[in-house]
ChimeraX commands (.cxc) that place a marker at each C-alpha (Angstrom):
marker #1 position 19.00,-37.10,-20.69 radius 0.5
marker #1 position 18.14,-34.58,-18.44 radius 0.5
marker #1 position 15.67,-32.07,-19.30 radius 0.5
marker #1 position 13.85,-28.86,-17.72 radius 0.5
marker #1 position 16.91,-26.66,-17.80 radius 0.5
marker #1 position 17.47,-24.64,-15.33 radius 0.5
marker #1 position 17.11,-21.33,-17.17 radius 0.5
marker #1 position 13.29,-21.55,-16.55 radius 0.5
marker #1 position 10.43,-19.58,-14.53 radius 0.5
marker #1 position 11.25,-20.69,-11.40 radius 0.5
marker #1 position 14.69,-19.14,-11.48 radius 0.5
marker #1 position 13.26,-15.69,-11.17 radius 0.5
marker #1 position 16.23,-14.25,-9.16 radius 0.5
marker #1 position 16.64,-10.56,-10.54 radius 0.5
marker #1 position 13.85,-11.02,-13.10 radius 0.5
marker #1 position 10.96,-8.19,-12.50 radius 0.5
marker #1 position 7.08,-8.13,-13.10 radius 0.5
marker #1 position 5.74,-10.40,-10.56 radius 0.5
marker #1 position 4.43,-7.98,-8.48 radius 0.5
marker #1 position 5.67,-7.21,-4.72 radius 0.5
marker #1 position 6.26,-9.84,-2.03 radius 0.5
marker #1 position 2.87,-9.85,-0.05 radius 0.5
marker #1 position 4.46,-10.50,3.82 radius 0.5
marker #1 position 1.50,-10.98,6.31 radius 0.5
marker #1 position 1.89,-10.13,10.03 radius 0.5
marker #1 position 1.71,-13.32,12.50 radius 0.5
marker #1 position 1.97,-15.22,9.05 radius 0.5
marker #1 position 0.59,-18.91,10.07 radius 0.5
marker #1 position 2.89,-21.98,9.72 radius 0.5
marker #1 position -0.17,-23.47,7.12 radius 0.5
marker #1 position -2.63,-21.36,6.01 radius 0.5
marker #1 position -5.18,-24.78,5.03 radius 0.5
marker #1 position -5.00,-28.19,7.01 radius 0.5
marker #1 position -4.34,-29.64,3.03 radius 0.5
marker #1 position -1.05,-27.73,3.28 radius 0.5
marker #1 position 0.28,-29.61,6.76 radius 0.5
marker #1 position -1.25,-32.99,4.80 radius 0.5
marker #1 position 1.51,-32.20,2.02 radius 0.5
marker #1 position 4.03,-31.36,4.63 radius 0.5
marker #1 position 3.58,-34.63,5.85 radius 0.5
marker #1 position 3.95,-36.26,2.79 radius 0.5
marker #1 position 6.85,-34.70,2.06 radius 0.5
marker #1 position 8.32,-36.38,5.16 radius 0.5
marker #1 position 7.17,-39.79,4.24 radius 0.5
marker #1 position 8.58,-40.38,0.89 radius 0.5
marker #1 position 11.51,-38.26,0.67 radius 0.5
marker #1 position 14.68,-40.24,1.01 radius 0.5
marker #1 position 12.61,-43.72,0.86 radius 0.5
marker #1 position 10.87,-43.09,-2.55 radius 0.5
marker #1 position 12.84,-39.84,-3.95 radius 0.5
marker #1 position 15.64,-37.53,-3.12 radius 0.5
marker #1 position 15.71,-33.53,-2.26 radius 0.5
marker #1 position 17.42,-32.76,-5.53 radius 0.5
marker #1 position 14.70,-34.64,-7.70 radius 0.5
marker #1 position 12.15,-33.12,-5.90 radius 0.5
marker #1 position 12.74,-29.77,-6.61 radius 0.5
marker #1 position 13.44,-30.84,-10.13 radius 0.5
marker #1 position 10.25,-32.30,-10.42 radius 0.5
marker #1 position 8.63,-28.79,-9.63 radius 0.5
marker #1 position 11.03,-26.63,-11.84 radius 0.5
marker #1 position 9.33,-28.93,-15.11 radius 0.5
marker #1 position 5.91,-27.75,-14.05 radius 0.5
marker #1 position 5.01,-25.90,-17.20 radius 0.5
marker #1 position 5.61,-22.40,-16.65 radius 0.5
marker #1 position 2.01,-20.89,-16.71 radius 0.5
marker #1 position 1.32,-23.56,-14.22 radius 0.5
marker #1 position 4.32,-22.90,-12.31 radius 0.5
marker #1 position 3.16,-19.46,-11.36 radius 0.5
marker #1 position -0.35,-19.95,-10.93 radius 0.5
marker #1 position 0.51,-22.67,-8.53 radius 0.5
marker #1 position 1.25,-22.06,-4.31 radius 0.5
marker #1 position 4.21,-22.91,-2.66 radius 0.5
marker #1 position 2.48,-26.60,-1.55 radius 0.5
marker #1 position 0.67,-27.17,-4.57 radius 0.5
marker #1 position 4.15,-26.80,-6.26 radius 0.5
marker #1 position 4.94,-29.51,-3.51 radius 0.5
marker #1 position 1.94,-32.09,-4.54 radius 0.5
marker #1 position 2.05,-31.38,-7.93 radius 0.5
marker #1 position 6.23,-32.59,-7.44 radius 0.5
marker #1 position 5.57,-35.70,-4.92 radius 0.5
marker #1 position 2.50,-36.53,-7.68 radius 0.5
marker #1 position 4.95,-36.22,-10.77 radius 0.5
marker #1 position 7.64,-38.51,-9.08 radius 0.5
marker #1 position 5.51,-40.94,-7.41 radius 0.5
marker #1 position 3.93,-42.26,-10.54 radius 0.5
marker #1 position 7.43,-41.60,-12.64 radius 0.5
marker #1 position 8.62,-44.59,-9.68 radius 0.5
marker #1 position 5.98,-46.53,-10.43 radius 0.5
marker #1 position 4.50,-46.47,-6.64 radius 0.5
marker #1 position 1.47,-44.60,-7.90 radius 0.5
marker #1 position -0.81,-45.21,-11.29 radius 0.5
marker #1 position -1.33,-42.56,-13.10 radius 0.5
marker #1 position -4.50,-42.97,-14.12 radius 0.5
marker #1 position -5.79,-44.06,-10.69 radius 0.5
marker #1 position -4.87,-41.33,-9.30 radius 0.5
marker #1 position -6.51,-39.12,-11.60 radius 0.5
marker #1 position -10.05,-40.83,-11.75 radius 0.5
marker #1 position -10.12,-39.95,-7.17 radius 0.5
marker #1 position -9.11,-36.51,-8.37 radius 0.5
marker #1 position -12.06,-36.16,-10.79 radius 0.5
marker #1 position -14.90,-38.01,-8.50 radius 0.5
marker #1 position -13.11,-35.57,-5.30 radius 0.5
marker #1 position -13.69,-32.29,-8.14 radius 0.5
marker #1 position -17.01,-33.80,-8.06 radius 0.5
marker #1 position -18.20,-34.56,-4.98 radius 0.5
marker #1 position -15.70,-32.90,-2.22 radius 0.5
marker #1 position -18.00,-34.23,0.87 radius 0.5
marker #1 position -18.16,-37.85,-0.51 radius 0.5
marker #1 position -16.19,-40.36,1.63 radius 0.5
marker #1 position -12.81,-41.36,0.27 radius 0.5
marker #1 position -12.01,-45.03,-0.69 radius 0.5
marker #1 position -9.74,-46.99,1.96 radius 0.5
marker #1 position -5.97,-46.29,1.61 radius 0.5
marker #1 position -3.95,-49.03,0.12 radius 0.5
marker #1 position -0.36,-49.11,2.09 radius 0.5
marker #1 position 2.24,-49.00,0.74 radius 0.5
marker #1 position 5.38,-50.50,0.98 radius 0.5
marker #1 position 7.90,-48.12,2.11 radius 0.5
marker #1 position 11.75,-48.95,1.61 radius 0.5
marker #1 position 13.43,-48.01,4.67 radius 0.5
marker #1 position 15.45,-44.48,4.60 radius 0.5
marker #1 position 18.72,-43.50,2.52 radius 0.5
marker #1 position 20.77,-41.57,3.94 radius 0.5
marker #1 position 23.93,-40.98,1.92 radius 0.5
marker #1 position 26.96,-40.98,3.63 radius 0.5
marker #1 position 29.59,-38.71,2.91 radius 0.5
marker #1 position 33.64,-39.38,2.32 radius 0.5
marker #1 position 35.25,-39.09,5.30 radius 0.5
marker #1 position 38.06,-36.76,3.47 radius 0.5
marker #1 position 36.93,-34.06,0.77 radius 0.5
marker #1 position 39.67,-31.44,0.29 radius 0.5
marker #1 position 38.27,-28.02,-0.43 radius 0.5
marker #1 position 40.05,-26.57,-3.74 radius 0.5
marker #1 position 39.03,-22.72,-2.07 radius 0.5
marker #1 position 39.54,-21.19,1.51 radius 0.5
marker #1 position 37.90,-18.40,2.93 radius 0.5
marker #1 position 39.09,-15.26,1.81 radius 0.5
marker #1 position 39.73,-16.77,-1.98 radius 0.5
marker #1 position 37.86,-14.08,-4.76 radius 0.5
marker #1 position 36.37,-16.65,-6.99 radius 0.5
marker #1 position 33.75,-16.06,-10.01 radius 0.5
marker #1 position 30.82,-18.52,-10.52 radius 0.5
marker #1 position 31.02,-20.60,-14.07 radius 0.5
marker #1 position 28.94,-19.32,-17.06 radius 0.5
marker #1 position 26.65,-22.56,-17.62 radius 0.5
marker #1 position 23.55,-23.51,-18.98 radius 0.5
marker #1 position 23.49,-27.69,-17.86 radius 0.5
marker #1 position 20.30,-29.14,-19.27 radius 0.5
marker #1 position 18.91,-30.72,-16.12 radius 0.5
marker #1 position 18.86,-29.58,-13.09 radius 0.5
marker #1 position 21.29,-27.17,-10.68 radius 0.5
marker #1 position 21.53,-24.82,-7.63 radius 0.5
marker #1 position 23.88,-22.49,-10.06 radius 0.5
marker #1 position 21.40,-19.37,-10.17 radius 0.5
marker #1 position 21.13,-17.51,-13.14 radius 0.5
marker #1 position 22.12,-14.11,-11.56 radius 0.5
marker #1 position 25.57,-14.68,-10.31 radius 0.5
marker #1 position 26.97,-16.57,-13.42 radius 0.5
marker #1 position 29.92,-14.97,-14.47 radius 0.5
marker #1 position 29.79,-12.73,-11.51 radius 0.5
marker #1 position 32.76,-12.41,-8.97 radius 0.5
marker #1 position 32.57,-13.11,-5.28 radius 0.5
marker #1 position 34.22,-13.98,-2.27 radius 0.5
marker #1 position 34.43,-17.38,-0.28 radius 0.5
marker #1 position 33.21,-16.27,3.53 radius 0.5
marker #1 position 32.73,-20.03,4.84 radius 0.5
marker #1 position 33.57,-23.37,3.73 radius 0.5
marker #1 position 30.60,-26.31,4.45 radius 0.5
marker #1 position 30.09,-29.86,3.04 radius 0.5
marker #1 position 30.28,-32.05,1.67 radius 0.5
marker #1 position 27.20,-32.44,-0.32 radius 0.5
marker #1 position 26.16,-34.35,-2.74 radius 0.5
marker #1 position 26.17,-32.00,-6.05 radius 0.5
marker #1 position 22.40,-31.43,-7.14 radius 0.5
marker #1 position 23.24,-31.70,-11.03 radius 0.5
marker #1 position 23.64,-35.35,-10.54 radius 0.5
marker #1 position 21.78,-36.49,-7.63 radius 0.5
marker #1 position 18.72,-34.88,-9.29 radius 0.5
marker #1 position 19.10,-37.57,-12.25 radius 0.5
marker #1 position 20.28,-40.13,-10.95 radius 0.5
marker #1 position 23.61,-39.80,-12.25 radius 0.5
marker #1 position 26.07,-41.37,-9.21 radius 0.5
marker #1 position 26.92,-39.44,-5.85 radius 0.5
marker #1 position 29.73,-36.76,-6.38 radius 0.5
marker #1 position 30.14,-35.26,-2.92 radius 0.5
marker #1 position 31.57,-31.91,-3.18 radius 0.5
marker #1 position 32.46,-28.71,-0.84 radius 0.5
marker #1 position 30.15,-25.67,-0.71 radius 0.5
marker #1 position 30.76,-22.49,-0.30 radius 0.5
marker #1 position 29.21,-19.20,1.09 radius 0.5
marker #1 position 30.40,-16.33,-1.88 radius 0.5
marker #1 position 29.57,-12.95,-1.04 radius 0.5
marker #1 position 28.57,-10.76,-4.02 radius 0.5
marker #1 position 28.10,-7.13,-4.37 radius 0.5
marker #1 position 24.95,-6.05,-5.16 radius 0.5
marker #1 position 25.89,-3.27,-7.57 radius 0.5
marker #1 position 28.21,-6.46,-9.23 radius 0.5
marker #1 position 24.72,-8.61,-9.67 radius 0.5
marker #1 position 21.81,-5.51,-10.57 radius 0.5
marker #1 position 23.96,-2.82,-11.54 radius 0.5
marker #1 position 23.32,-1.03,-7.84 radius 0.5
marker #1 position 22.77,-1.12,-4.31 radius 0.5
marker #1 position 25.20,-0.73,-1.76 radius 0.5
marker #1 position 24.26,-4.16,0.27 radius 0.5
marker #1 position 26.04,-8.04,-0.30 radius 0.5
marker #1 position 24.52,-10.94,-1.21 radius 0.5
marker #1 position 25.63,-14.44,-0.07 radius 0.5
marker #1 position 24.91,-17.85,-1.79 radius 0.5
marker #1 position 25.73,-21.22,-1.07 radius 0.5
marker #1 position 27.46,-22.65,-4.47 radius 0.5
marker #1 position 28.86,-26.18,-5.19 radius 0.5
marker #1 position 32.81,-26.19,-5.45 radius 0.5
marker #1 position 32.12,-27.12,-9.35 radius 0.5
marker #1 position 29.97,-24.13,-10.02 radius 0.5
marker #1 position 33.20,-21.90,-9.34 radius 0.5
marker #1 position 36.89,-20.36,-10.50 radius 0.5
marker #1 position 39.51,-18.47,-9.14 radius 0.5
marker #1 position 38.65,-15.18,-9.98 radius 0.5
marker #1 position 41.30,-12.93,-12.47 radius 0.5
marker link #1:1,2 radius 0.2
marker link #1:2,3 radius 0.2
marker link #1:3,4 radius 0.2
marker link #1:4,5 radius 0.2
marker link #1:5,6 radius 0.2
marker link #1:6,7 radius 0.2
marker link #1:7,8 radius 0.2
marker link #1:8,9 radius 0.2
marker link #1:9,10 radius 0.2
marker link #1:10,11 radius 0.2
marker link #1:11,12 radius 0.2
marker link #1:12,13 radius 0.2
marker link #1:13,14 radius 0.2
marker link #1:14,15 radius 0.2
marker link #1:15,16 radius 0.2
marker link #1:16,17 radius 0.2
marker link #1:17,18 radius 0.2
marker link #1:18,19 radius 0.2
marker link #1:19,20 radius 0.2
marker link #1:20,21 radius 0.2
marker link #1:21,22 radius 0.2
marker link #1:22,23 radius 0.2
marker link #1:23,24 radius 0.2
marker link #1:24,25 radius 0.2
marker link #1:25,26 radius 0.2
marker link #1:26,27 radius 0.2
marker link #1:27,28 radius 0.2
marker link #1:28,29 radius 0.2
marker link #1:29,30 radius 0.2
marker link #1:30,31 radius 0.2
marker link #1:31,32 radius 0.2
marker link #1:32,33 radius 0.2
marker link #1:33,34 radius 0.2
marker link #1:34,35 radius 0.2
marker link #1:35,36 radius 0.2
marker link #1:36,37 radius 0.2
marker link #1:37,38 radius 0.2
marker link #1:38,39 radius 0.2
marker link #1:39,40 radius 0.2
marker link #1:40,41 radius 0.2
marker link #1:41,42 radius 0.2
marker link #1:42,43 radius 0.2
marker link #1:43,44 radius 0.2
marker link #1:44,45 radius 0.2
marker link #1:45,46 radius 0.2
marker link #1:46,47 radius 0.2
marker link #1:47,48 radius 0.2
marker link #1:48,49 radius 0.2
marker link #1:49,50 radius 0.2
marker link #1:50,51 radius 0.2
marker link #1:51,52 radius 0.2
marker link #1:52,53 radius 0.2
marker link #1:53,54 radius 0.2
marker link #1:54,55 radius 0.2
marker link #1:55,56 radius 0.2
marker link #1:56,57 radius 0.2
marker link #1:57,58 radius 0.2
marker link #1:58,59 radius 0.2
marker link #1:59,60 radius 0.2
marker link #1:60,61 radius 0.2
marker link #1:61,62 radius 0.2
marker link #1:62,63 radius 0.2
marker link #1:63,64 radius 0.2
marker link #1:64,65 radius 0.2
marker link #1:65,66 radius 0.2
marker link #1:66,67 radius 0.2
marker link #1:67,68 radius 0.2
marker link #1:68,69 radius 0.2
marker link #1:69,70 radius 0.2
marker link #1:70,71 radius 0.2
marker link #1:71,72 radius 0.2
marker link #1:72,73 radius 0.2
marker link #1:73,74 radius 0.2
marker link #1:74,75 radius 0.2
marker link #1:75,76 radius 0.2
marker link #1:76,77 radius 0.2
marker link #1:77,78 radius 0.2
marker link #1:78,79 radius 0.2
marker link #1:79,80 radius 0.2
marker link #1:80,81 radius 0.2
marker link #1:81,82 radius 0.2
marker link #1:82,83 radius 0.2
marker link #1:83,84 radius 0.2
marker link #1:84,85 radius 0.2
marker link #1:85,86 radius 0.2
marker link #1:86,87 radius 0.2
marker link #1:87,88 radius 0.2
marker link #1:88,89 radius 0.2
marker link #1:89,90 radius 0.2
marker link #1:90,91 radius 0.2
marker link #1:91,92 radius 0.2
marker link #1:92,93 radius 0.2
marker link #1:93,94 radius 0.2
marker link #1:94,95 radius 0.2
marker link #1:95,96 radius 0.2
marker link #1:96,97 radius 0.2
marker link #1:97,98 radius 0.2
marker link #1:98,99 radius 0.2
marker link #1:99,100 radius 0.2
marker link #1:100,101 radius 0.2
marker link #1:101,102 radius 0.2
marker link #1:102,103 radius 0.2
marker link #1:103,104 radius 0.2
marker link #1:104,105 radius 0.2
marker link #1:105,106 radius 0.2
marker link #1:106,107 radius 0.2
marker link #1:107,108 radius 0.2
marker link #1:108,109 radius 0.2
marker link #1:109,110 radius 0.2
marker link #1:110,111 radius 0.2
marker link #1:111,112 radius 0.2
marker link #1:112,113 radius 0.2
marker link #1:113,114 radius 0.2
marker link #1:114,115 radius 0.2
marker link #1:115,116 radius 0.2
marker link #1:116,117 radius 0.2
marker link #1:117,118 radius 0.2
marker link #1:118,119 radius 0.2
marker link #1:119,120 radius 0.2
marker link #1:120,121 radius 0.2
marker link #1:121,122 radius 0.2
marker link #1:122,123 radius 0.2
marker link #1:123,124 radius 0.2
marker link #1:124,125 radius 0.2
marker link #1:125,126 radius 0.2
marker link #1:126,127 radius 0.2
marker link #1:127,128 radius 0.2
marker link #1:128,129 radius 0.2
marker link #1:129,130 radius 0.2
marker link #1:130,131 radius 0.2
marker link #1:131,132 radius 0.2
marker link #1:132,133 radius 0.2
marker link #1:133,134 radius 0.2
marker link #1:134,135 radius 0.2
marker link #1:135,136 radius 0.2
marker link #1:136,137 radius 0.2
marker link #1:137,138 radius 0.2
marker link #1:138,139 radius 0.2
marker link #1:139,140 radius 0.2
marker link #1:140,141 radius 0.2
marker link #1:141,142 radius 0.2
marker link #1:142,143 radius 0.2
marker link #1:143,144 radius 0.2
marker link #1:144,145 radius 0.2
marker link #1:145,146 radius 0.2
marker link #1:146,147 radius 0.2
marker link #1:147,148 radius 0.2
marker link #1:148,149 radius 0.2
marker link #1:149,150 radius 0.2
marker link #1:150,151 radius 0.2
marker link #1:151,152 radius 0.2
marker link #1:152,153 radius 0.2
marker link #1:153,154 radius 0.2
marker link #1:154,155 radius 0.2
marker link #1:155,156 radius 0.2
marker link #1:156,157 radius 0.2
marker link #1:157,158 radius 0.2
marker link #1:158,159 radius 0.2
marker link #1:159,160 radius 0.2
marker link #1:160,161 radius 0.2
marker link #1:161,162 radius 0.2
marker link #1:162,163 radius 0.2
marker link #1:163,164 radius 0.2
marker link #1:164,165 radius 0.2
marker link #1:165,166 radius 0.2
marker link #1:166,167 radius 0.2
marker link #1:167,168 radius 0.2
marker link #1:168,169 radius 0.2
marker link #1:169,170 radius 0.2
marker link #1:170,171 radius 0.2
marker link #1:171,172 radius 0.2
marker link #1:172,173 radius 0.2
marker link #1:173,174 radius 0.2
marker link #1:174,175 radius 0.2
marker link #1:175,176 radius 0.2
marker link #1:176,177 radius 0.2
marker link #1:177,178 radius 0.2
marker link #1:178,179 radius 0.2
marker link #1:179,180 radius 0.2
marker link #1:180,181 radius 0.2
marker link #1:181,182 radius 0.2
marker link #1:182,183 radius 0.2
marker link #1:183,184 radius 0.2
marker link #1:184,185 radius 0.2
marker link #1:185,186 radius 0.2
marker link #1:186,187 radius 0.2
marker link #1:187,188 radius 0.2
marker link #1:188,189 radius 0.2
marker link #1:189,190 radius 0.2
marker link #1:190,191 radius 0.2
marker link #1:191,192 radius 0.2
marker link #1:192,193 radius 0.2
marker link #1:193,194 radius 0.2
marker link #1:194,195 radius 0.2
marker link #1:195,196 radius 0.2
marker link #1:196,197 radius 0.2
marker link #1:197,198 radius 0.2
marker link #1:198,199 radius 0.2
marker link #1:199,200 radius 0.2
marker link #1:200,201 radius 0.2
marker link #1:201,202 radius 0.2
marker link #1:202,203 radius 0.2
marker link #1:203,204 radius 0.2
marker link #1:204,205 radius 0.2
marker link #1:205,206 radius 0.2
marker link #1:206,207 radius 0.2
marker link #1:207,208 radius 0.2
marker link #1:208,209 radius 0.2
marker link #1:209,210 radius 0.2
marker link #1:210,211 radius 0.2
marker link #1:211,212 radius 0.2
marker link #1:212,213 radius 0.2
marker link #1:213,214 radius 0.2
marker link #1:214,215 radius 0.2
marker link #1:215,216 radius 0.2
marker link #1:216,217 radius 0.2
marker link #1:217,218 radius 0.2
marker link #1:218,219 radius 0.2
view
């Protein structure tokens, strides 16, 4: 069964108390060489040794306190980590004994790299007809759900009413593809929301990207 719902820390749309958003001027691409590192690893494995939707799964189990404390690439390693030894590509317990002599010993020389075998990439390939059940223009109202896995359904526009600017896909749906659960390729749509309709105020709109599952016709 799935677990990690997706009512956790990490989907902190609306929620307050974390502070402001620090944004730096000429921000760098990587702020540490380690950070480019993950970046590449990211590259490598996904869609030879995971897929997108697991990935981000992986990092929305991180335990919460962890979760927070953690940087946007740690979040990353910690996720490639979790699913690498989950596959059974990496050892667990390997893997943490070159942690603990790196912690240490950081200047020490590392031991050679064992290669490994990397399945060629998997690219899904979507139906060549998927009929979208809204249009552009439709007022629709996102689903009222709580799945116990994972999904792209944020917490802050369930129940809230929207509507459709653009009409994309197909994509495979997340709450599936993140388990394992079989390919469902589905439309996706831009809704525009109100921003008084989502916090109670504002005068601006907000747009998400939602699966054609996640949504209704509106009343």
């Amino acid at each position: 069964m799935p677990g990690a719902p997706m009512d956790g820390v990490h989907d902190m749309g609306g929620m307050h108390g974390f502070g402001r958003v620090t944004v730096e001027p000429d921000e760098p691409v990587f702020h540490a060489r380690w950070e480019a590192v993950v970046r590449a690893l990211e590259s490598t494995v996904l869609n030879r040794f995971l897929n997108i939707d697991e990935f981000r799964h992986a990092q929305e189990r991180m335990p919460p306190s962890r979760y927070l404390a953690a940087s946007y690439y740690d979040r990353w390693l910690t996720a490639i980590e979790t699913l690498l030894v989950e596959h059974g590509v990496l050892d667990a317990q390997t893997l943490e004994q070159r942690r603990q002599a790196i912690l240490a010993d950081p200047a020490q020389p590392l031991p050679p790299d064992r290669p490994l075998a990397r399945p060629p990439a998997q690219t899904p390939t979507p139906p060549a007809t998927c009929v979208p059940r809204f249009d552009v223009g439709d007022h629709v109202r996102a689903r009222i759900m709580h799945p116990p896995g994972h999904t792209r359904l944020p917490r802050y526009v369930r129940g809230k009413s929207g509507v459709v600017r653009s009409v994309n896909g197909p994509f495979l749906l997340p709450d599936l593809n993140a388990h394992h659960l079989g390919e469902r390729w589905e439309p996706v749509y831009a809704v525009q929301f109100r921003a008084a309709d989502l916090w109670g105020t504002g005068d601006h709109l907000v747009c998400v990207d939602l699966w054609e599952s996640y949504l209704e016709h509106a009343a």
